[in-house]
C-alpha positions as CSV (number, residue, x, y, z in Angstrom):
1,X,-12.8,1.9,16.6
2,X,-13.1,-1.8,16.8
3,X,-10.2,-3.6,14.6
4,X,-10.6,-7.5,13.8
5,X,-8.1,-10.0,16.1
6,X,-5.5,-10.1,13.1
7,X,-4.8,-6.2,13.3
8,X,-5.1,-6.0,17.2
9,X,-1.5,-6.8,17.9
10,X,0.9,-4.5,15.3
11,X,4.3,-2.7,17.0
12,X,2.9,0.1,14.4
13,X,-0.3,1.0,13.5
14,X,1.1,1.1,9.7
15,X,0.0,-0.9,6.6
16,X,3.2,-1.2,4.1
17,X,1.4,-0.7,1.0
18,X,1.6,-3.1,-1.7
19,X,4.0,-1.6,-5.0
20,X,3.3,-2.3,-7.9
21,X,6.7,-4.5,-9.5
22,X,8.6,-3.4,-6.5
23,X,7.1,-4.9,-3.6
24,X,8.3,-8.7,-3.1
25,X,8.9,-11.6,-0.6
26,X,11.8,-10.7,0.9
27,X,10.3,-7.0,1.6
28,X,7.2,-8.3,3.0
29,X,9.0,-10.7,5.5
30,X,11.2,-7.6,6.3
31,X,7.8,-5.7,7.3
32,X,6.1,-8.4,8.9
33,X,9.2,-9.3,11.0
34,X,9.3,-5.7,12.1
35,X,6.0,-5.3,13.1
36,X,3.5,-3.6,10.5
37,X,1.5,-5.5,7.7
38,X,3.4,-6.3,5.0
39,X,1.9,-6.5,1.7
40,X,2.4,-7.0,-2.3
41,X,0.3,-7.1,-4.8
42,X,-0.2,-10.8,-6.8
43,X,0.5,-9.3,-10.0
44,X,4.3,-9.0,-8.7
45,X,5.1,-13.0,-9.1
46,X,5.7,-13.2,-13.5
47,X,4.8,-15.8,-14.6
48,X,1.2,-16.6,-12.7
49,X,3.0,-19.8,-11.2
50,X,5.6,-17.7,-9.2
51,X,2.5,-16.8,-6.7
52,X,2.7,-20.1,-5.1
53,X,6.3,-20.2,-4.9
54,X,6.1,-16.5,-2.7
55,X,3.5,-17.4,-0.8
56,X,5.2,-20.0,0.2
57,X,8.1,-18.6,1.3
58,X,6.4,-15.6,2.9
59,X,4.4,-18.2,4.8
60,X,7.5,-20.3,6.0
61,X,9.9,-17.1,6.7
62,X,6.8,-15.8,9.1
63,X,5.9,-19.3,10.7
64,X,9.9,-19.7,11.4
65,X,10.0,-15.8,12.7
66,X,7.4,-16.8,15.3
67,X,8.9,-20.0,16.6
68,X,12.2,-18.5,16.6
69,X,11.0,-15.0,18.4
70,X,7.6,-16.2,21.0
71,X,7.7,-12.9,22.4
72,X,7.7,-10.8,19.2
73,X,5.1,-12.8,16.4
74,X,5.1,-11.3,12.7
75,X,2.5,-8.7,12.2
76,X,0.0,-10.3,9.5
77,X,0.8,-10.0,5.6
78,X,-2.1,-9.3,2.8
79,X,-2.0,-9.8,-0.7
80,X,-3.5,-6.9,-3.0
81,X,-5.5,-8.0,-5.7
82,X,-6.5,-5.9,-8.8
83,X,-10.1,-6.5,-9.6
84,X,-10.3,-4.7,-13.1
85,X,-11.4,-6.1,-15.8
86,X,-7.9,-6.1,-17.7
87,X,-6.5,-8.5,-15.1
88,X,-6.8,-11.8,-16.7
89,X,-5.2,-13.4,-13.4
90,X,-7.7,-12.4,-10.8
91,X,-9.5,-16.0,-10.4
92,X,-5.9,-17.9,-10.6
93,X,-4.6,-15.8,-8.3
94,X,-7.4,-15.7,-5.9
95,X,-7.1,-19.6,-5.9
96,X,-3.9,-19.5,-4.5
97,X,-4.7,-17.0,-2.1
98,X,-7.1,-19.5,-1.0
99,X,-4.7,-22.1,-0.5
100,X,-2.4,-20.5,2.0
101,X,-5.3,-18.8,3.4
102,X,-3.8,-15.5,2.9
103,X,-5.4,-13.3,6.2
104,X,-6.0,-10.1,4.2
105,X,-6.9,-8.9,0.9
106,X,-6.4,-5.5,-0.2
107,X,-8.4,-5.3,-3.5
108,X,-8.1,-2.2,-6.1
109,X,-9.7,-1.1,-8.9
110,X,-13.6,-2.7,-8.3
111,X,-15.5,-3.9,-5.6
112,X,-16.7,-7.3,-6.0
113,X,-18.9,-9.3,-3.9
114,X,-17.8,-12.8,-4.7
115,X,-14.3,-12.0,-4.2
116,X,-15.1,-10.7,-0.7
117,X,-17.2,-13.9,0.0
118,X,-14.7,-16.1,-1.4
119,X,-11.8,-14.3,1.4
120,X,-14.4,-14.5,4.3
121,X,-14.6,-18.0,3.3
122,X,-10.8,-18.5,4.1
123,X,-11.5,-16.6,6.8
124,X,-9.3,-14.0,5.8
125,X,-10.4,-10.3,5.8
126,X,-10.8,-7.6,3.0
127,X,-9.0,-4.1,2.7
128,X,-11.0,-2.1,-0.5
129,X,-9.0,0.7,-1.2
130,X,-11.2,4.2,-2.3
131,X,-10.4,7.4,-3.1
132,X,-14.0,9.2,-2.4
133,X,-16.5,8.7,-0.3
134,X,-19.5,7.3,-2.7
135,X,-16.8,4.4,-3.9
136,X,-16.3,3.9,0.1
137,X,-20.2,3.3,0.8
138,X,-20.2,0.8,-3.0
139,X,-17.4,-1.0,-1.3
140,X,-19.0,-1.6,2.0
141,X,-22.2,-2.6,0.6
142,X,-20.2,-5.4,-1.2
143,X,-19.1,-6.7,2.0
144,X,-15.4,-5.4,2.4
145,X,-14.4,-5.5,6.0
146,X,-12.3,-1.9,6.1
147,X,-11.4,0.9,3.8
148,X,-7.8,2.6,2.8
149,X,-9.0,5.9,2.3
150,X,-6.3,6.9,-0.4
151,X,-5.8,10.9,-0.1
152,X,-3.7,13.6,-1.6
153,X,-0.7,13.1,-2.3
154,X,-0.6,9.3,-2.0
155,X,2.2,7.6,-4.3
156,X,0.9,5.6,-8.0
157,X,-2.7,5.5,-8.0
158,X,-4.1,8.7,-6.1
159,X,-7.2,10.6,-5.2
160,X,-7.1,14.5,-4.8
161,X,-9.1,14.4,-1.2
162,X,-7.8,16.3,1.1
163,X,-7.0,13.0,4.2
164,X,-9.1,15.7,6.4
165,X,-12.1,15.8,4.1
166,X,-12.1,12.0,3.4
167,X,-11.7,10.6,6.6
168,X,-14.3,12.7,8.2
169,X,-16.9,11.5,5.5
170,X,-16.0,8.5,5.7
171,X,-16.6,8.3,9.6
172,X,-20.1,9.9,10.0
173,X,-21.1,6.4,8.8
174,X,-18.4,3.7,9.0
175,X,-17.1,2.6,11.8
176,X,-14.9,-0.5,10.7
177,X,-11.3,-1.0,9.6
178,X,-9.8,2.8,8.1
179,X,-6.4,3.3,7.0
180,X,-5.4,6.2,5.7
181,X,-3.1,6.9,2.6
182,X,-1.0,10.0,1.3
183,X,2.2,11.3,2.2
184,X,2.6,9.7,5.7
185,X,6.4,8.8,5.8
186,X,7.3,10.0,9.3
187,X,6.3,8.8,12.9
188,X,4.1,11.8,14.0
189,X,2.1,11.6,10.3
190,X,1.5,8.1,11.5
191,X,-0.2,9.5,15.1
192,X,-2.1,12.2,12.9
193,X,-3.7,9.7,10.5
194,X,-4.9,8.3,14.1
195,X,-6.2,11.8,15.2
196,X,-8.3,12.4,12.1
197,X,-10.4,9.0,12.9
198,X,-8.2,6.5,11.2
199,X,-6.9,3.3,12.7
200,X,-3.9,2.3,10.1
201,X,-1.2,4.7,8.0
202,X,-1.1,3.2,5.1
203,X,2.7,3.6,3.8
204,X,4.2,3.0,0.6
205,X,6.4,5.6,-1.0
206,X,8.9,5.4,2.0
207,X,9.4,1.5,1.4
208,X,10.7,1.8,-2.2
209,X,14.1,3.5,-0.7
210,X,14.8,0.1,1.6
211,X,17.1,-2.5,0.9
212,X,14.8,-4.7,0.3
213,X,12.2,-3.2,-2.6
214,X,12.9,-4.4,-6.3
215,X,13.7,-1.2,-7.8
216,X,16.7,0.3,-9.2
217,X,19.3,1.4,-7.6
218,X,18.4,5.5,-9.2
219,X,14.7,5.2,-8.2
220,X,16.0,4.3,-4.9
221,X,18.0,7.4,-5.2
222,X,15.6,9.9,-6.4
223,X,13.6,9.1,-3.8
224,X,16.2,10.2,-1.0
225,X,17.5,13.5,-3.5
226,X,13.4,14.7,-4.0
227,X,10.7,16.2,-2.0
228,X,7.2,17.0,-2.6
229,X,7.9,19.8,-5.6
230,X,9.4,17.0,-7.9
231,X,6.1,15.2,-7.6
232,X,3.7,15.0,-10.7
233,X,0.0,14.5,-11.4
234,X,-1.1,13.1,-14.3
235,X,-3.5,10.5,-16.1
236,X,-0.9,10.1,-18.8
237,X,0.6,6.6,-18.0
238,X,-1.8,4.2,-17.1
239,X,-5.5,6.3,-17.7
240,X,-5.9,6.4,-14.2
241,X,-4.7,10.0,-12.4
242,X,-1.6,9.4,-10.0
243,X,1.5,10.3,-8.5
244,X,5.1,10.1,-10.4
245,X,8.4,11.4,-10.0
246,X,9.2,14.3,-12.2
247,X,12.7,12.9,-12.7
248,X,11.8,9.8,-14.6
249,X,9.3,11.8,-16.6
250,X,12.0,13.7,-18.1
251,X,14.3,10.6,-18.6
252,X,11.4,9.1,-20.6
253,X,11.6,12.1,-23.1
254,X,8.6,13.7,-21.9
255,X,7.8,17.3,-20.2
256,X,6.4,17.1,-16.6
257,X,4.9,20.5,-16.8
258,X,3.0,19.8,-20.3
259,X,1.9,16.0,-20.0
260,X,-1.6,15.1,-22.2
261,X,-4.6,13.4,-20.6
262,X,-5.4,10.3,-20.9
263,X,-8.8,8.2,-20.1
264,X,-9.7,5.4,-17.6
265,X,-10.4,3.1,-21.0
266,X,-6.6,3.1,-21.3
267,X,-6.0,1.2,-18.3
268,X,-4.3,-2.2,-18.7
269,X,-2.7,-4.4,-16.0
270,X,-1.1,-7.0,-18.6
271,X,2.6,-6.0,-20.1
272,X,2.2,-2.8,-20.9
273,X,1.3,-1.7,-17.3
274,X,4.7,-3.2,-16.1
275,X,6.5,-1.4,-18.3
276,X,4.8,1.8,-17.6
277,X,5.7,1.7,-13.8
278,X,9.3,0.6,-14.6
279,X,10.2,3.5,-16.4
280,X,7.9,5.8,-14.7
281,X,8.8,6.1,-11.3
282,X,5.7,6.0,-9.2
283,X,6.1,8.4,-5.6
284,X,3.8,9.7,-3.3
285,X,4.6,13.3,-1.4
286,X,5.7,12.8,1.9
287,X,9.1,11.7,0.7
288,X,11.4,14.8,2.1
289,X,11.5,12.5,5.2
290,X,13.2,9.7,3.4
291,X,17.0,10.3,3.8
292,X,18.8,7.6,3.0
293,X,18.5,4.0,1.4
294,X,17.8,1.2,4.7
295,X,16.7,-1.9,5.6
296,X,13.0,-2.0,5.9
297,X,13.1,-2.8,9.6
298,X,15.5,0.4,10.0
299,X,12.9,2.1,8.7
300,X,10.2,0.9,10.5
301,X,12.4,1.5,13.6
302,X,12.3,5.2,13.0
303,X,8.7,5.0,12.4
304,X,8.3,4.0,15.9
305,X,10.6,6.4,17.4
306,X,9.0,9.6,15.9
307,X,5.5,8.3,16.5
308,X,6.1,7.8,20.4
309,X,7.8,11.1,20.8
310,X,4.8,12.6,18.5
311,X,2.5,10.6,21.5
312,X,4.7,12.6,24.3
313,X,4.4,15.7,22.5
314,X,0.7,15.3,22.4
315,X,0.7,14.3,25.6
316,X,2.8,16.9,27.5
317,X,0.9,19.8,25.5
């Protein structure tokens, strides 16, 4: 598959996903710098007018990486935009965006085609991330440019899909942009998400356990100490299905095994959200390959390693 000129040059064919309260300039920078797409999602910078002042320095720290290091340029960072009706920020935040001609936008949460227009106007590109394949086909007919195909197991906001199922639906009829989402935290997981028909991992999880995230020091933690068995499914926090750590479930007072429903009406990205991923810990499952708390770029430096000796592997078999 074809990828536009500002993904055609990555050290890793990996998106870092934007986290929600955690992700931040100085993590971005860190994954840019590295190699991979670095991302965060605008509703990070509180209050509204912080936005400016991050892209700022995301934009600076990357134009000074590149004339500082000719041979190795920064991969490309995107901004994730949450286009839900609850997100009384979207058209502030958008303008900004605009201004520093941000080169891509992963949007959440709705398809929209004026926000699409308004980032092809920048000439930026748009990431819409799905979890089936009928929202993949809405998405594309409102002129995103690529999909994040967000499977099983994916940390926060998830799908139930297996990545095998999705992908291959998705690609009997789209050949653009793919990533693919959920539980990829290792090198050869990275290859695999290439085998199925993807272009891009799309990594999140992984990133919360780096120097660089703005989590606690515990979640950081947890995240080394669990696997996939401490992971939890549930509708509870936000309306919308996803994945948490069954550690901070039980710190909040609540049961992991015997959590209520909620509904999608339920779902709020003002204050109440960011309190509800603060104290629940959102995880995806891949994270038994997370051992230890590193910089992002040691991270990403592993990534590398395990996905060229998964190429050898492959190759030699």
């Amino acid at each position: 598959m074809s990828l536009p000129p500002v993904l055609r040059k990555l050290r890793l064919p990996v998106v870092g996903a934007p986290l929600f309260i955690i992700s931040n300039p100085k993590l971005v920078v860190a994954q840019c710098t590295a190699g991979i797409v670095g991302s965060m999602p605008a509703l990070n910078a509180r209050p509204a007018s912080q936005l400016d002042e991050w892209l700022a320095e995301i934009t600076e720290s990357l134009a000074a990486w590149d004339r500082d290091h000719p041979d190795q340029p920064a991969a490309p960072f995107a901004i994730n935009q949450i286009v839900h009706k609850t997100n009384d920020r979207l058209e502030h935040d958008m303008a900004v965006c605009a201004r520093y001609k941000v080169p891509v936008v992963i949007t959440s949460l709705g398809a929209r085609t004026d926000i699409n227009d308004a980032v092809h106007g920048w000439g930026g590109i748009v990431l819409h991330d799905i979890i089936n394949n009928a929202f993949a086909r809405k998405a594309v007919e409102k002129g995103a440019d690529g999909l994040i195909a967000v499977a099983a197991g994916a940390g926060g906001h998830a799908g139930v899909k297996s990545p095998f199922a999705l992908v291959q639906e998705i690609r009997a009829w789209f050949d653009g942009p793919l990533a693919l989402s959920g539980a990829i935290a290792q090198g050869g997981a990275v290859l695999a998400a290439q085998a199925m028909g993807a272009d891009l991992a799309y990594i999140g999880s992984a990133f919360i356990a780096t120097d660089e995230a703005r989590a606690s020091d515990a979640y950081k933690q947890c995240i080394v100490d669990s696997t996939s068995d401490d992971i939890v499914y549930s509708s509870l926090f936000t309306g919308v299905h996803g994945n948490y750590l069954a550690p901070s479930i039980r710190a909040a007072g609540l049961d992991p095994d015997h959590l209520p429903e909620s509904d999608p009406s339920a779902m709020n990205f003002g204050g109440a959200a960011t309190k509800a991923w603060k104290d629940i810990w959102g995880c995806g499952q891949g994270i038994a390959a997370v051992e230890a708390v590193v910089p992002a770029r040691e991270l990403v430096d592993r990534l590398a390693r395990e996905y060229a000796a998964a190429r050898a592997r492959v190759c030699a078999a």
